[in-house]
N, C-alpha and C positions, 0 to 999 in steps of 0.2 A: 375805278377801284371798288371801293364801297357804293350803297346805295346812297349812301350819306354824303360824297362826295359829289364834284360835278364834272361832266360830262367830258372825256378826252379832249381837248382840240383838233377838228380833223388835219391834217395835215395838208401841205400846199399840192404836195405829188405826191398821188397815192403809191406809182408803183417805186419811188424812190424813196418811201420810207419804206415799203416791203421787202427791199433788198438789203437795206439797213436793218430792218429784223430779222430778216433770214439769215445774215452774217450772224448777229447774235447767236440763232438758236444753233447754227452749226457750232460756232465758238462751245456751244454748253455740250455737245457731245462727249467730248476726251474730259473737261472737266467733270462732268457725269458718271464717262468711266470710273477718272481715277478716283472718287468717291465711292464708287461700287464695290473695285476691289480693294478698297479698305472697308467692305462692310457698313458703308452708308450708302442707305439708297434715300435717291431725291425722289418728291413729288411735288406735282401743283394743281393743287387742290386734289388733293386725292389720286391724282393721275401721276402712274408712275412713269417716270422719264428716261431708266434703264432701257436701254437697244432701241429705243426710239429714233425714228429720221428724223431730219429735217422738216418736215411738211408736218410730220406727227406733233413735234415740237410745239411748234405754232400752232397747229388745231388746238393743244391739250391747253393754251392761255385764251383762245377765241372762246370755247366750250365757258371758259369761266363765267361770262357774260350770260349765259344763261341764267346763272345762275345767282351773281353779283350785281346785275343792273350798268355793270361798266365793264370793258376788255381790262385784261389784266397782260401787259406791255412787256416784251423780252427786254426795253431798255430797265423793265425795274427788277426783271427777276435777275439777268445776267452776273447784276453785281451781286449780290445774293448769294450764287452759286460760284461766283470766281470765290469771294471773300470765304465760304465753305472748303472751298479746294486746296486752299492755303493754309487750313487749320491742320493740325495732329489731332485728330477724333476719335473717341468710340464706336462701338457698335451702336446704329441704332437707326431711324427711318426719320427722314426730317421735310419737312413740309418750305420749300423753298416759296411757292407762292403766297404761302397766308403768312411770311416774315415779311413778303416784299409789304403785303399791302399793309400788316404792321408799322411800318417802318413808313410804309408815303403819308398815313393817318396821323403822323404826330412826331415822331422822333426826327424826322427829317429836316421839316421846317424850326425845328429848334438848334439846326445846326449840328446835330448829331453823326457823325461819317456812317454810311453804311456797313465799314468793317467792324465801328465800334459797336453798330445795332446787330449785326451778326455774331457777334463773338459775346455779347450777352445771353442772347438767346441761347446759344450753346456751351455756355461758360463750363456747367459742368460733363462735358464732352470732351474738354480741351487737355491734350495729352494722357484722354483717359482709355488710351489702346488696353483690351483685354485680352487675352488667347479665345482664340473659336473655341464654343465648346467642341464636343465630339459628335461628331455625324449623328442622326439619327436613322437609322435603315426605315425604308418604307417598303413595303408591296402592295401589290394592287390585286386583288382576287377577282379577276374580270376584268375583260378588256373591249365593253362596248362603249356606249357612247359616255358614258360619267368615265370610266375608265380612262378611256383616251385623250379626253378633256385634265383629268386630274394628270394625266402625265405629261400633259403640254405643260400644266401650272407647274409639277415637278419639276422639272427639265430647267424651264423661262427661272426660276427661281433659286438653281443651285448656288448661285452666287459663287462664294468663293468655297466651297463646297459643307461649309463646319457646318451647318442644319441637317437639313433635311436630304435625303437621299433615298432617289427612286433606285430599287436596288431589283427588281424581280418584277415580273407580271406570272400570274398563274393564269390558263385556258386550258380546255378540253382540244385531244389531237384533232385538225382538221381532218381532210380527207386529201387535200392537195399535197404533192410532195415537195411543194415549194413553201411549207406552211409560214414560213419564218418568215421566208420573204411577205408575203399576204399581210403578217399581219404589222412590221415594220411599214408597208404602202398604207393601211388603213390610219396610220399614226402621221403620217407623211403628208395626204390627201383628205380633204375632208369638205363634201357637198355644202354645209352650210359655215364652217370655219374659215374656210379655204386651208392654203398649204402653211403646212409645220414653218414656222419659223426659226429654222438653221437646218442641217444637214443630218442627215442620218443615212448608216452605213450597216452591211449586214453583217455579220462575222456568225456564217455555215458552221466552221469547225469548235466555236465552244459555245455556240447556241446562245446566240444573244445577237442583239443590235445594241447599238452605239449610236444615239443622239447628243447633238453639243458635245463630245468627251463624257456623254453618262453611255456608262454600258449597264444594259438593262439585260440580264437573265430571263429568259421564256421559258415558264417553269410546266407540262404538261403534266395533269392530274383533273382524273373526275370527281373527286373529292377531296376535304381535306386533310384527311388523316391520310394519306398516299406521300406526303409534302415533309421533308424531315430539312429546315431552310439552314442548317448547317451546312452540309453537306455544299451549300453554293454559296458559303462564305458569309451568311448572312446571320445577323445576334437580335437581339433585341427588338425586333421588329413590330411598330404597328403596320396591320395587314386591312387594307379599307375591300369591305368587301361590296364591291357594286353589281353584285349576280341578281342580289333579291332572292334569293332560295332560300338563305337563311334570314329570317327571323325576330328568333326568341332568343334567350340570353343560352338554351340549351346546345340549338342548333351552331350561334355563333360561337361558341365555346371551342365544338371544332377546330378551329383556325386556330386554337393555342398550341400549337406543335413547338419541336425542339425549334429554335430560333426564334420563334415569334414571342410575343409580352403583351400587345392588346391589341385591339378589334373595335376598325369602324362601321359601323353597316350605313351606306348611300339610300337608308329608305327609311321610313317610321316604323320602331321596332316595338315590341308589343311587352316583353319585360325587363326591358333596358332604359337608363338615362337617355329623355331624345331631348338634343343641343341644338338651340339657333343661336348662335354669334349673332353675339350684341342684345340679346335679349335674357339667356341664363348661362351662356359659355362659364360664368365664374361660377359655377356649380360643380364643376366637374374638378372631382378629387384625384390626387396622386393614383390611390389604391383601386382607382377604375380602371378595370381590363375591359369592357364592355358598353359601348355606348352606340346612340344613332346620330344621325346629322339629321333625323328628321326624313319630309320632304321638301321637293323646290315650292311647292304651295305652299307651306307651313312656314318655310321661311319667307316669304314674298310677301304673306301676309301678316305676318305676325309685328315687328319692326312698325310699320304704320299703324295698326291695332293699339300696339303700346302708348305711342306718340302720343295719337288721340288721346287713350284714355288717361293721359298723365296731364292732358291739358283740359281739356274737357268731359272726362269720364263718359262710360261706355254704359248705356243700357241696355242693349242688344242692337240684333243685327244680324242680317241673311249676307252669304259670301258667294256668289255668282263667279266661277270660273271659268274663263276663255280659252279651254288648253287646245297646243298642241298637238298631233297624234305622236301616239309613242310605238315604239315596237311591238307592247303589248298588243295592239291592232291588227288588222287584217288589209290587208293589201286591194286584196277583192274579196267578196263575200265568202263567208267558210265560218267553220262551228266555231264557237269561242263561248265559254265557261260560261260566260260574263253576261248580263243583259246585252241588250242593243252593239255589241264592242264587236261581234263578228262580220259587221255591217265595213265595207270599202272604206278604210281611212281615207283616202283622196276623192273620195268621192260623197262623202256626207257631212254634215253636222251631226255629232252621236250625243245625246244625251246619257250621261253616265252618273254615276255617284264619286263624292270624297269624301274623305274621313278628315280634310284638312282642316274644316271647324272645328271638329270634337280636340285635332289633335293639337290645336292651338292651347288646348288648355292645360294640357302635358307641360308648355315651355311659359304658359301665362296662365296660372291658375285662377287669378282676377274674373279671367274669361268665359270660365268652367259656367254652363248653363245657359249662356247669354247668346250663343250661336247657332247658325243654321248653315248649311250650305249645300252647295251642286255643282254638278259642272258638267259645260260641253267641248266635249270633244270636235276640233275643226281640224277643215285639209290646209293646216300650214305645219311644215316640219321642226321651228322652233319659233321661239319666243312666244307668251301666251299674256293673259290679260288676267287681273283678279276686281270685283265691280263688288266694294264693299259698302253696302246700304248699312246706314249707323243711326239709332236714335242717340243722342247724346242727352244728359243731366242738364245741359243749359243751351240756350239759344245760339245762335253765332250768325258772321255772316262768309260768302265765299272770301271775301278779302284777307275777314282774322284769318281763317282756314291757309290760305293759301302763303297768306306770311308765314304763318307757324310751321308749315312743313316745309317752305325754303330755310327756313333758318336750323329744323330740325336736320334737313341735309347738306350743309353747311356747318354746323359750330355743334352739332350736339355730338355725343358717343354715339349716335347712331348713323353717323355719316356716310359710312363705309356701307351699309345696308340699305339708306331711301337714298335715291339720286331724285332729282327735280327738273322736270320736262316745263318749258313756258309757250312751247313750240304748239301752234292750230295746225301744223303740216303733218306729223310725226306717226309713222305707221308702225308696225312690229317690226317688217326688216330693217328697223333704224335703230336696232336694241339688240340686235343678234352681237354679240360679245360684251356687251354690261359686265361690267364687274361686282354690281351692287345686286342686293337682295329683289330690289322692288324698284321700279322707276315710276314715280308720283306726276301722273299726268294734270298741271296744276288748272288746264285749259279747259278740260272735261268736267271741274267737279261743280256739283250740284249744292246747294243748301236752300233749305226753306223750314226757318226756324231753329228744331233741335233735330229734326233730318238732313243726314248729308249722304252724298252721294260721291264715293270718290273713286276711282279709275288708278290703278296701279300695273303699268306694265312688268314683264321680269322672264328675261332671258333663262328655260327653266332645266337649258343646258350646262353653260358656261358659269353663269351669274350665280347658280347653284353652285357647281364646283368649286366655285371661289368661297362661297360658303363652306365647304366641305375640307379644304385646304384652311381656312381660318381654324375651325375645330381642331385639326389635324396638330397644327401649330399650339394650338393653348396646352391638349392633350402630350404633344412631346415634350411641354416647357419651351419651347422656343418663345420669350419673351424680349420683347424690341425698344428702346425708351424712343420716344416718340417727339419731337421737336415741330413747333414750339410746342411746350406744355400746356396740358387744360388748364383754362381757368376754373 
């Protein structure tokens, strides 16, 4: 359970308790469900349980142990999520595995029933059904790789549809006359994702695909002022713009057409609010039409930045980045704007620039002065690496270090953004779909004295997006009560 506790007892047969798990985690499917379409979704530890298999099931309580020093047992969540299932509940997201181990830490051994330590937990949950609010229309302006990723997260997250609602994609005509089709396959199929999770269908005659029961409008326009989103049924709409063409608060303005109400841009915008969740998301006011979600650097790194300096204060530091090649790149040699960037993506190490240091201080003004950074560009298509060298205010050793940021990705508000690696094996493709900001390589890190050296991997696709979708959510008010509650 805890690190505090002790050790499982192995069991006498192993593959006769693993069928006895497995029946569990299957048993928690339909219970799953029916929490889902009442607008509670489970997780453990973080990991959410919605459309999950069986196998997934089970990995998502093994994984815990990375991070807890002990497996976390379908015999302790089951009950947990049966005694959930049985409630009349509110909206809200509830964390099934950090009640189980609640509940084995103390409540248990005093004779406590598990229904009675469930139904505490969620006391004020119980009978407190509220109407969904009203949809919120989303579009997507671009449909490349952030693009296509944030409508996988759409899609995966309609739940019982009262949030959020992927309503529209805007692109430029192809040249194919099967364009719909194309770009429906692109959402379908994906080299480093792999394939769309549920079914998608094309419908030729009113210009849209249909994934899960969402029909998504293919809106073609080379601009935005061409776009009038009434006209395809759409109001109020935040419009995330992942082209990078625009901007500035001028350019993105644009996109305020009949239907739309506000504007996210998928890059660090130069005179707009730029938001990393979990680090200044509670900045962002009702009356903002106009914000960024940053970049994936900026988010990757920032969240660990914080930690530290909240624990041991930051005196400067150089940020050494591992990225990616991105589309911006060249496939094979050819002109490009840019230093060294026209150079063979697959074929080099490009030494480049980022603006990720300076732009840390936009979302951590603490930080303003205190940074430096670089980055190189490598032939791997995602996941990349961020290598932040830190003088700190005071001494430490890799131990405090390394407790302090399992516990920060575990129990703090920043959980959802550092995940925590304990793994000497773990390479980047072991990070392609992360859900967190940053994954804290705790094996890698260095200290000698008030220098440390810490190694932060981050998926700067998906794990981005998931960021980008947190904003999206504070921005439309979509707010969740969250079970159990912080201390």
């Amino acid at each position: 359970m805890s690190s505090d506790s002790s050790p499982r007892k192995r069991p006498d047969d192993y593959f006769s308790d693993w069928k006895e798990r497995e029946a569990l985690a299957e048993g928690m499917i339909p219970l799953v469900g029916k929490l889902y379409r009442g607008s509670v979704k489970t997780y453990i530890f973080g990991q959410n349980l919605v459309n999950l298999s069986v196998l997934d099931i089970m990995r998502a309580h093994r994984a815990v142990r990375q991070v807890q020093d002990n497996e976390l047992s379908e015999f302790e969540t089951f009950p947990v999520i049966k005694a959930l299932a049985d409630l009349e509940l509110g909206i809200a997201h509830i964390d099934a595995g950090r009640i189980a181990v609640m509940y084995e830490e103390g409540p248990k051994a005093e004779g406590i029933s598990v229904e009675e330590f469930v139904r505490s937990q969620v006391s004020d949950l119980i009978n407190g059904h509220s109407p969904e609010p009203a949809p919120q229309d989303v579009v997507l302006y671009g449909f490349g790789r952030i693009g296509r990723l944030m409508a996988r997260l759409l899609i995966e997250k309609t739940g019982g549809g009262g949030n959020l609602r992927l309503k529209a994609i805007v692109v430029r005509k192809g040249g194919a006359k099967n364009d719909l089709v194309k770009r429906a396959s692109l959402l379908r199929r994906d080299s480093v994702h792999g394939p769309f999770n549920g079914t998608i269908r094309v419908d030729e005659e009113r210009g849209s695909f249909v994934a899960n029961g969402n029909e998504i409008k293919v809106i073609y326009a080379n601009v935005p002022e061409e776009v009038d989103y009434t006209e395809y049924g759409i109001s109020n709409a935040i419009i995330i713009d992942n082209t990078g063409i625009f901007k500035d608060a001028e350019g993105l303005s644009r996109h305020l057409r009949p239907g739309a109400s506000k504007v996210i841009l998928t890059a660090p915008g130069a005179d707009v609010p730029n938001i990393v969740y979990g680090i200044n998301h509670d900045q962002i006011r009702v009356e903002d039409r106009i914000i960024s979600a940053a970049s994936c650097t900026t988010n990757a790194i920032s969240p660990p930045l914080k930690a530290m300096d909240d624990e041991f204060g930051i005196e400067s530091g150089h940020i050494e980045t591992v990225h990616a090649y991105t589309n911006d790149q060249n496939l094979i040699d050819n002109y490009h704007k840019a230093d060294r960037r026209g150079r063979s993506a697959p074929l080099n190490m490009v030494l480049t620039s980022t603006g990720a240091a300076k732009a840390v201080a936009k979302v951590l003004p603490v930080m303003k002065g205190k940074l430096t950074g670089n980055a190189i560009r490598v032939p791997t298509p995602n996941v990349s690496m961020a290598i932040l060298k830190l003088t700190l205010n005071r001494e430490t050793t890799v131990d405090e270090v390394n407790d302090y940021m399992r516990d920060i990705s575990l129990h703090s508000s920043l959980r959802k953004q550092v995940d925590f690696s304990n793994s000497p094996e773990v390479v980047s493709s072991d990070f392609v779909g992360s859900r967190h900001a940053c994954i804290y390589d705790s094996v890698a890190t260095i200290v000698n004295g008030r220098n440390v050296i810490m190694y932060c991997w981050y998926d700067n696709e998906f794990g981005y997006s998931c960021q980008v979708h947190r904003v999206l959510e504070q921005m439309a008010g979509v707010d969740y009560r969250v079970f159990p509650k912080e201390s």
